[in-house]
N, C-alpha and C positions, 0 to 999 in steps of 0.2 A: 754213947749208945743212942741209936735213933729209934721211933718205934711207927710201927706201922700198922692202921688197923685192914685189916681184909676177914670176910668172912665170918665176922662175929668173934675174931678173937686178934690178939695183939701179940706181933710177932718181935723180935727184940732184933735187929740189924745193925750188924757190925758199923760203924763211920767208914772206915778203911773201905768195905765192900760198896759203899754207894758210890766212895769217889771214884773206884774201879771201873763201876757198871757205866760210866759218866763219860770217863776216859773214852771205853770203849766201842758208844753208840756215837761218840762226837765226828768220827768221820764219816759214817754212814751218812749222819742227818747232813752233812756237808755236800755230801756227794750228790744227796738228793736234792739239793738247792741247788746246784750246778746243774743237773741233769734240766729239773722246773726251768732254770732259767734260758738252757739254751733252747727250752723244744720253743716257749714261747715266744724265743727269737728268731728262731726256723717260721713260725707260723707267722711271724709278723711280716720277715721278709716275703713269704709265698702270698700273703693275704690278697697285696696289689694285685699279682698276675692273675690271680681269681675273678678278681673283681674287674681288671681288665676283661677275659672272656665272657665272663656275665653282659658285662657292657658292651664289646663287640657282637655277643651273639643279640642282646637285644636291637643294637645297630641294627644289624644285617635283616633282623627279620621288620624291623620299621623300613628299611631301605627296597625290602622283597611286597611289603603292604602299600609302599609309595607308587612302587613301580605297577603295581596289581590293580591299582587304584586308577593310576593314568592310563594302564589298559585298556579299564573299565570307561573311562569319562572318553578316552580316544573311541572305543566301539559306540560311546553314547553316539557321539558327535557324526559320524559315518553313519550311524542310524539314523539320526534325526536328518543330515544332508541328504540319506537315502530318502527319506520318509518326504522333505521338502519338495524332494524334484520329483517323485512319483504323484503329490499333489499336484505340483504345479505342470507336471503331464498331463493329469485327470481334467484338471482348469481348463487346461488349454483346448484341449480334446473334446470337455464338452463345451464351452464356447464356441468351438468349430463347428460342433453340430447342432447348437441353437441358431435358428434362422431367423436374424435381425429387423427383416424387413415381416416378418409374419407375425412378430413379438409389437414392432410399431403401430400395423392394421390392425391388431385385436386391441391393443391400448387403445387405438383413437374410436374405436368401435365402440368398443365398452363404455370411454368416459361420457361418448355424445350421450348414448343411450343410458346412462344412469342420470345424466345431468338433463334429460329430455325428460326421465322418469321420478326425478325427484320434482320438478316442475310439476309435473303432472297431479304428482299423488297430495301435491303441500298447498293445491289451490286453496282449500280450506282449512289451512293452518291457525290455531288458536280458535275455530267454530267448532272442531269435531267433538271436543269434550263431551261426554254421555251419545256420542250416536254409537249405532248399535252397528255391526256388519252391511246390513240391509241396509242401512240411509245412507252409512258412506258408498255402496257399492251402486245407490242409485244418484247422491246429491254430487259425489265427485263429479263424473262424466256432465252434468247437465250446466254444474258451476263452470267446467274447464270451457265449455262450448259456450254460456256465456260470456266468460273470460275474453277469450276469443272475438267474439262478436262485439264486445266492447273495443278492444286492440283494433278491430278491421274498420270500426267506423270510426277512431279519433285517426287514426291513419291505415288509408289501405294501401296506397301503392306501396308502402315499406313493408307492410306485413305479409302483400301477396307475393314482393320480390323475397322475402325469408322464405313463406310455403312453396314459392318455384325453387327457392333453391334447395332446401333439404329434399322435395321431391324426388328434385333431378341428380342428389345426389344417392340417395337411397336407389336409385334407377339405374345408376350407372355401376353403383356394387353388384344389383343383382343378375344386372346384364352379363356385368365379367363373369362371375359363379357359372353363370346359363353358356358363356364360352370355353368353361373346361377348366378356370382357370382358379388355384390354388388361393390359400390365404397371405402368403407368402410373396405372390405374382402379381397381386392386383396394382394397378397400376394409380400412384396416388395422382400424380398429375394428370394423367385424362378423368379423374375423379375429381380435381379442384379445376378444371376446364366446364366439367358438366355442370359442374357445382356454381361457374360463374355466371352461366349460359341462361338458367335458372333465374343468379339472383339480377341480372342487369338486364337479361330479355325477356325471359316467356313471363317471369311473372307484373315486368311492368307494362309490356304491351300485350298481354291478354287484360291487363283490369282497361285500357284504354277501350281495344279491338271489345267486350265485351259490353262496357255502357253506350259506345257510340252507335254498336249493330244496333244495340233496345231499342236506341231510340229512333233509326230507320227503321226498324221492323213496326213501332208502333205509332211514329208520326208521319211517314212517308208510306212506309205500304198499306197501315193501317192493318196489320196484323197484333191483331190486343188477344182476345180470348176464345178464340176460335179451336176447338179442337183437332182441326189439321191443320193450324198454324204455325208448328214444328216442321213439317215437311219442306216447307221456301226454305225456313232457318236453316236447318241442317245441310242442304243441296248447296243454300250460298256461304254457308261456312267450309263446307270442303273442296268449295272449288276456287275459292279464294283466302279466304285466313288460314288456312292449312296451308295450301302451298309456299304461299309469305314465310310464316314464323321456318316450316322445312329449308327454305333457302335462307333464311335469315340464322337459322341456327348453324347451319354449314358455314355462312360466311363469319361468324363469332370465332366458331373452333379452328375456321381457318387462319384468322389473323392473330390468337391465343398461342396458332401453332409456326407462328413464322413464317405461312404458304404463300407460294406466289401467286398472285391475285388472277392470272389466268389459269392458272389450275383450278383456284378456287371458285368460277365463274363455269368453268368446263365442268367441275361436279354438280355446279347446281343445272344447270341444263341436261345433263346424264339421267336425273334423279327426280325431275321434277314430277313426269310421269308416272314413273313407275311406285313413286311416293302416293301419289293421287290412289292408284291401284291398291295398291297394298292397303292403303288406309281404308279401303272400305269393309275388309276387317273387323273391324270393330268400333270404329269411330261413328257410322249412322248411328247404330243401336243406342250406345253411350248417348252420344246427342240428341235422342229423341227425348231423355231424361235431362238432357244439360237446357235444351230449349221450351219443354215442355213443361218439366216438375221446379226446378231449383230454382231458386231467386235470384236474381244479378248477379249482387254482393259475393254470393256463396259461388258462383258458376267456375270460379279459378280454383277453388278449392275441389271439386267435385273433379274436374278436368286433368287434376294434378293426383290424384286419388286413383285413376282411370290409368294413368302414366304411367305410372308403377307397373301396372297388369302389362300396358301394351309394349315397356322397355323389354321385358322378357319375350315375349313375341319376338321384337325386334333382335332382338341377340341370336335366335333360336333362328331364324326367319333365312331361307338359302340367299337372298338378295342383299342382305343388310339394311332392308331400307323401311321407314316407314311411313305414318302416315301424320298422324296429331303431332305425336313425339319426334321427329325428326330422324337422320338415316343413325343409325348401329354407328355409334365412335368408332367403333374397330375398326370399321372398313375407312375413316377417315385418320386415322392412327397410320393406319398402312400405305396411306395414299401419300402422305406426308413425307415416310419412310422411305417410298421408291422414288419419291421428286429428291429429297435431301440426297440419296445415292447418286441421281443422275445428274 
C-alpha cells in the first residue's frame, strides 16, 4: 500500500494501480519527446535560411545606401565641376572687363603721389611731438621750403633737372585729360618723353639760360633795380630763350621718337612763329613776375609752376603750339605717326 497525501487527508493507493497509471502515461511522454525533438529539428534546419534573408536583405539595402551614396558624391562632383567653371567663367569675364592699362596709370599715379606726400608731410619727423594742429599746419610748409632751398643750393642743376622733370610730367597727364583722353588711354611713353625732356633740358638749361641772362642784364646793360627793368627782360626772353628751349624741345621728342631729322628741322621752322604768337598769352604777364619779383635761384621753379597752367592751354589751344612750354606732344605724336606710315 502506498499513501498519498493531497488535501489535508491521506488517501491509501493500491501498488498495482500506480504501476498501471505508469504503464499508461509512458508513451504519451514518449511521444511528446519525439514530437519536442523533431519541431526543434525542423527549426534548426529553417534557422540558416532565415538568417540567410536577414542577411541578404541587410545586403541589399547596404548595397541600395552604397549606391545612393555614389549618387550623392557623383551629383556633388558635377556640382562642384558646375560650380568651378561658372567661377572660372565669372574670372574670366571680369578680367576681360578690367582695363589693365588704367589699373597701371592709377597705381603709378597713386604711389608717386603718396610717396611725394609722405615726403612732404614727414619733413619734420621726430620734432612734431607736442605741436599742436596750428604749428604743424604752419612749421610743415616753411620746413619743406626750407628743405628745399637747402637741396637747391648744395646742388641745383640736379634739383632743378628733378622740378623740370616732375613738372613736365604732371603737364603732360593734364594735357592728355584736357585732350579727351581716358585713364585707361593715357599714353605712358609720351609721358616718360615729357618726363625726360624736363629732366635732361628745360630744367638744366633754364638754371644756365637764367644766371647767365642776370648777369647781362646787370653787368652789361646795367639793368639792377630799376622798376621798368622787367620790360628789356621779358621782350629779350621771348624772343630768344623762348624760341630756343620750343625748338630745342621738338628736337629732344624728336630723336626720343626715332624722327627723321628733316622732319624734325621742318617742325621747327613751321612752329617757330607761331610758338612766338601764341606765347604771348600768358608768358609776358608770368614774366613780369619771373624778372621782376622772384630771385634767381627760385626763377625755374616759379617758371615750371606757370607750365602746369600753360600745358593745358596748350592741349586745349586749336594750333597745338605753344610758347614757354613748347608745341602740344600730340601734335608731335601724330606727326611722327604719318612719317612712320609714309
Amino acid at each position: 500500500m502506498l499513501s498519498s497525501r493531497s488535501s489535508g487527508f491521506v488517501a491509501l493507493v493500491p501498488k498495482n494501480a500506480v504501476n498501471s497509471f505508469t504503464r499508461e502515461k509512458a508513451p504519451s511522454c514518449s511521444l511528446l519527446n519525439i514530437q519536442l525533438g523533431s519541431s526543434l529539428a525542423a527549426h534548426t534546419r529553417r534557422r540558416p535560411r532565415v538568417e540567410s534573408k536577414i542577411a541578404s536583405t541587410v545586403n541589399g539595402n547596404d548595397i541600395k545606401e552604397i549606391e545612393n551614396s555614389k549618387k550623392m558624391m557623383d551629383n556633388g562632383e558635377e556640382n562642384i565641376e558646375v560650380n568651378d567653371t561658372m567661377q572660372s567663367t565669372w574670372l574670366k569675364e571680369s578680367m576681360a572687363n578690367v582695363d589693365l592699362d588704367a589699373v597701371i596709370n592709377i597705381m603709378l599715379i597713386v604711389g608717386v603721389a603718396l610717396f611725394a606726400l609722405n615726403k612732404l608731410a614727414t619733413v619734420d619727423e621726430g620734432l612734431m611731438r607736442g605741436w599742436t594742429a596750428a604749428e604743424m599746419a604752419v612749421r610743415i610748409p616753411v620746413d619743406n621750403w626750407n628743405s628745399y632751398e637747402s637741396v637747391l643750393e648744395a646742388a641745383p642743376i640736379s634739383t632743378k633737372a628733378v622740378t623740370s622733370a616732375t613738372v613736365y610730367s604732371i603737364g603732360d597727364i593734364i594735357a592728355q585729360q584736357a585732350e579727351g583722353k581716358s585713364l585707361s588711354e593715357l599714353d605712358r611713353m609720351r609721358n616718360l618723353r615729357s618726363l625726360l625732356a624736363g629732366l635732361i633740358g628745360h630744367g638744366p638749361m633754364s638754371h644756365v639760360w637764367y644766371n647767365w641772362s642776370e648777369n647781362i642784364f646787370s653787368n652789361v646793360l646795367g639793368l639792377h633795380d630799376q622798376w621798368w627793368a622787367f620790360f628789356p627782360k621779358v621782350a629779350i626772353d621771348q624772343t630768344t630763350w623762348g624760341p630756343f628751349w620750343n625748338n630745342t624741345y621738338i628736337l629732344l621728342l624728336g630723336i626720343m621718337q626715332w624722327r627723321n631729322p628733316k622732319a624734325i628741322f621742318q617742325e621747327m621752322k613751321e612752329t617757330t612763329i607761331p610758338l612766338i604768337v601764341t606765347g604771348l598769352k600768358l608768358w609776358p604777364l608770368a614774366h613780369s613776375i619771373t624778372y621782376g619779383v622772384i630771385p634767381v635761384e627760385n626763377r625755374l621753379l616759379w617758371v615750371d609752376l606757370i607750365e602746369i597752367i600753360w600745358v593745358t592751354i596748350l592741349a586745349t589751344a586749336a594750333n597745338g603750339a605753344g610758347g614757354h612750354g613748347a608745341p602740344a606732344a600730340k601734335d608731335l605724336e601724330e606727326d611722327a605717326a604719318t612719317e612712320a606710315k609714309a
